[in-house]
C-alpha positions in Angstrom: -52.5 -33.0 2.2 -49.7 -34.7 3.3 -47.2 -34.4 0.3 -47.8 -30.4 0.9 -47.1 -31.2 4.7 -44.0 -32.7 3.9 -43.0 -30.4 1.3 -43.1 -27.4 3.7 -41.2 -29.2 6.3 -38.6 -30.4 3.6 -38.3 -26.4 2.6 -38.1 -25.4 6.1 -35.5 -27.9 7.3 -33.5 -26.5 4.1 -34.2 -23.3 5.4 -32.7 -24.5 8.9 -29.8 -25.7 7.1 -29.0 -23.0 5.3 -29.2 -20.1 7.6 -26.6 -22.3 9.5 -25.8 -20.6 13.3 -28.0 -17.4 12.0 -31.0 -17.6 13.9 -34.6 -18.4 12.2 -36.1 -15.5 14.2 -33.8 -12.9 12.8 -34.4 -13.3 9.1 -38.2 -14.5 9.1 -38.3 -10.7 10.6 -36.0 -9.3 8.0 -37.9 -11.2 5.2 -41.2 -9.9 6.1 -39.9 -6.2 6.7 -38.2 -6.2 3.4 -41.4 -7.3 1.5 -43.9 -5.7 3.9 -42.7 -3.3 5.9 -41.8 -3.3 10.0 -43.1 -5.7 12.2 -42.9 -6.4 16.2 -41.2 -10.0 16.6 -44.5 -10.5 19.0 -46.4 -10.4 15.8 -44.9 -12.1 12.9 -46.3 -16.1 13.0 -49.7 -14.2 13.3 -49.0 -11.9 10.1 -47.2 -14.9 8.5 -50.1 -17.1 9.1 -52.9 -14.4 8.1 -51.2 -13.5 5.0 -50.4 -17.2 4.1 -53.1 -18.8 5.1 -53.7 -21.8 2.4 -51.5 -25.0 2.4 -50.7 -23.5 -1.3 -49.2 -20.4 0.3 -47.7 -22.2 3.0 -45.7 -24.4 0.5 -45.0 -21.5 -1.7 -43.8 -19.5 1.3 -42.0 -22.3 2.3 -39.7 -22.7 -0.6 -39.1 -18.8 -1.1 -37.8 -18.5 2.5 -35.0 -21.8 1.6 -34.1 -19.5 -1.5 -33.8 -16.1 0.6 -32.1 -18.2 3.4 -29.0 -18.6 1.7 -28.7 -14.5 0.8 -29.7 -13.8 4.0 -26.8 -16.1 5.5 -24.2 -14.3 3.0 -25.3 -10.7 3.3 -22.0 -9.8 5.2 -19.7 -12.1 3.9 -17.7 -10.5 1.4 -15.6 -13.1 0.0 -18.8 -15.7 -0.7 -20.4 -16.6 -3.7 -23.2 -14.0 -3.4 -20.9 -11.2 -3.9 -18.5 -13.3 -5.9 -19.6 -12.0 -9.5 -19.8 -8.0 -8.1 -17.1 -5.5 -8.5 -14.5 -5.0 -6.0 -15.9 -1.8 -4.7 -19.5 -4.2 -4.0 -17.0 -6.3 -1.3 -15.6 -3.9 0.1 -18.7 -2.4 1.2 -19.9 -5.4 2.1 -17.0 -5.9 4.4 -17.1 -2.4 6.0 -20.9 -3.2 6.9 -20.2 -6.5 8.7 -17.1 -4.8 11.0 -19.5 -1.7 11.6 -22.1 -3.7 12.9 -25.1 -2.9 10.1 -28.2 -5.7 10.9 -30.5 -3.1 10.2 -29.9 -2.9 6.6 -30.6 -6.7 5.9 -33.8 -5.6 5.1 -33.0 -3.6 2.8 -30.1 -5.4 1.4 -32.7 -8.1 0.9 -35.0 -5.9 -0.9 -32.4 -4.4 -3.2 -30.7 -7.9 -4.3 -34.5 -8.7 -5.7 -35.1 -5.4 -7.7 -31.5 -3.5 -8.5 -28.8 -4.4 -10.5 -25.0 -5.0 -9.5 -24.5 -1.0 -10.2 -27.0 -0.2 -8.5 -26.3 -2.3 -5.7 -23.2 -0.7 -5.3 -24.2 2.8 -5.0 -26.8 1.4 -2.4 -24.1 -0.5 -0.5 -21.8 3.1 -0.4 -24.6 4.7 1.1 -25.8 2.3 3.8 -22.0 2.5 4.4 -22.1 6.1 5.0 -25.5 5.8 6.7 -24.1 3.5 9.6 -20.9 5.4 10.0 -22.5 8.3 10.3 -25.7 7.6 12.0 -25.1 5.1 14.4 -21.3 4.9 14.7 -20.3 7.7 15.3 -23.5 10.0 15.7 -24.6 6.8 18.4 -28.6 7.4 17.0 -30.9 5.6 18.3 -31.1 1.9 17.1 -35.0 1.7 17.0 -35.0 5.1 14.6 -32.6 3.0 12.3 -35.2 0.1 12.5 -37.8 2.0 11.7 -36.4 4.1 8.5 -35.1 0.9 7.4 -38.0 -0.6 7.0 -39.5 2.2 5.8 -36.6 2.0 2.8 -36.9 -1.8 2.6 -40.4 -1.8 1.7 -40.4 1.2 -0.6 -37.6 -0.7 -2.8 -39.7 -4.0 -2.9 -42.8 -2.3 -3.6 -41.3 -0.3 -6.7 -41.7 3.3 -4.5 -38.0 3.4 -4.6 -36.7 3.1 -7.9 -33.2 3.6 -7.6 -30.0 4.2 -5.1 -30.4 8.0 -5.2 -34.1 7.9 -4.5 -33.3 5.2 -1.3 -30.6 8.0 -0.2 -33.1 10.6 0.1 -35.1 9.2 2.4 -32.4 7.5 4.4 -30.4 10.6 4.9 -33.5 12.7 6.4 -32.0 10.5 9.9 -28.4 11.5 9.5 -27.1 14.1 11.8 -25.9 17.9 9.6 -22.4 18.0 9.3 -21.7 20.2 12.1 -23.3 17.9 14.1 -21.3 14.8 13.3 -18.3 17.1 13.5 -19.1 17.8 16.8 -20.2 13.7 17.2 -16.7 12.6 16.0 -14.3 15.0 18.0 -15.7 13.3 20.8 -15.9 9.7 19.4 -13.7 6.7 21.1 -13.2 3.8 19.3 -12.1 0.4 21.9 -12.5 -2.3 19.0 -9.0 -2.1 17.1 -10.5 -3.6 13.7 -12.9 -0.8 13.4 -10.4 2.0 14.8 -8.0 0.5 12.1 -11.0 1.0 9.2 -11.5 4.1 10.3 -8.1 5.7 10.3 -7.5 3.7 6.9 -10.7 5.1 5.5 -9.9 8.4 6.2 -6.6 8.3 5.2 -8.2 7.3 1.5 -10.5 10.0 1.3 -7.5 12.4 1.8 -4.9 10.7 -0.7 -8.1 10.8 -3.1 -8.9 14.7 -2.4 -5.3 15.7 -3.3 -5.0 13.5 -6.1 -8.3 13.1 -8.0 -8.7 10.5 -10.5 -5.9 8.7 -9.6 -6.3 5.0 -8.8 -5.1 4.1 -5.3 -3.6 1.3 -3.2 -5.1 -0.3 -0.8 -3.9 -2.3 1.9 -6.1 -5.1 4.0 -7.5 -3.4 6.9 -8.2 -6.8 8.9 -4.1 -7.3 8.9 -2.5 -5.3 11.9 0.9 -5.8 10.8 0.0 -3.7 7.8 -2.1 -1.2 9.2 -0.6 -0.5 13.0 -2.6 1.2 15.3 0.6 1.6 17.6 2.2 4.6 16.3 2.0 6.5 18.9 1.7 4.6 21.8 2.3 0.7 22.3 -0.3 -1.0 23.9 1.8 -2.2 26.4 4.6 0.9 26.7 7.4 -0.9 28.2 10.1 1.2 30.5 11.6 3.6 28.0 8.0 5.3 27.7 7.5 5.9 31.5 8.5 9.4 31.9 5.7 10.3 29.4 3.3 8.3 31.0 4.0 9.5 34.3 3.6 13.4 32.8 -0.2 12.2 31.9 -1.7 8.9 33.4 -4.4 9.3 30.3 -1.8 8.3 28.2 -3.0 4.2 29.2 -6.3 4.8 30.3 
């Protein structure tokens, strides 16, 4: 009828209006893989339509994807109201996802926020962390492999398959290179992007301070300021004249 017409227009123009510079594509693909499982972009309206087929569905559809819009538009902002009422750590993950580069996990993210609670999410968020460094960071995997296991995880939490964090973990880890492999994948890893060179070293530095002094609560500085974490220690972007005798001993220095 028309009042359902208009009501699925009104939902979908929400929708629109939520999701904000985020394109439509992207998260009708993310909703349906973290309900049903992967799907080629070629495909979705046909699955959409099959599978919602009645003006009733349609409407009901309709609303569901204005409601997931807004999580969807707020999965990597770590400072907005969806993350707002979750621990620290929660942000901080949340954070570390967005500067790695993690759009494969908005599946599963969506997934998660619909069947785990807040300490759950957290131990899911440490592990997608840990998944994308190592993985597809610095093991450079192969993004469709990613796609593919994500969606695999996405639809196993949805469906009730995967019940908790440590159950998602072992099925995500079965992509993640052996240590001696990301050993080997990190000795030769080169970071350009200073914000994510800066997490890094920060990170690491962390894990270090917390090996030698267990249980001890730590400080943290704010890895996006780079007058507190300084990436010019040991060479200035711009050496001026004082650093040309090293520089002429190895032109690599500035390469």
């Amino acid at each position: 009828s028309g009042s359902q017409e208009q009501r699925i227009l009104h939902y979908w123009t929400q929708m629109l209006t939520r999701l904000g510079d985020r394109k439509s594509d992207d998260f009708l693909k993310a909703f349906w893989t973290s309900r049903y499982g992967r799907i080629q972009r070629g495909r979705l309206f046909r699955e959409l339509k099959m599978k919602f087929g009645t003006k009733q569905q349609s409407v009901a559809l309709a609303k569901e994807l204005s409601s997931v819009a807004e999580t969807y538009a707020n999965l990597e902002i770590s400072d907005g109201d969806l993350w707002r009422s979750y621990p620290p750590a929660a942000q901080e993950h949340v954070s570390a996802l967005s500067l790695l580069g993690a759009k494969q996990t908005h599946p599963i993210l969506l997934a998660a926020l619909s069947r785990f609670d807040q300490g759950q999410l957290v131990s899911l968020l440490r592990s997608l962390v840990t998944l994308i460094l190592r993985y597809q960071l610095i093991g450079r995997g192969r993004t469709g492999r990613l796609e593919i296991e994500a969606a695999r995880v996405a639809e196993g939490i949805y469906s009730g398959r995967l019940k908790s964090p440590s159950a998602t973990w072992e099925q995500l880890r079965q992509i993640i290179p052996p240590d001696d492999e990301f050993l080997e994948d990190f000795s030769k890893y080169d970071e350009t992007r200073p914000a994510r060179a800066r997490w890094l070293l920060r990170d690491l530095e962390i894990q270090e301070w917390r090996k030698k002094n267990p249980g001890r609560p730590i400080q943290k500085m704010v890895v996006t300021d780079p007058e507190r974490v300084n990436l010019e220690h040991v060479l200035p972007r711009n050496p001026g004249a004082s650093w040309k005798p090293i520089v002429d001993v190895d032109a690599a220095f500035v390469a």
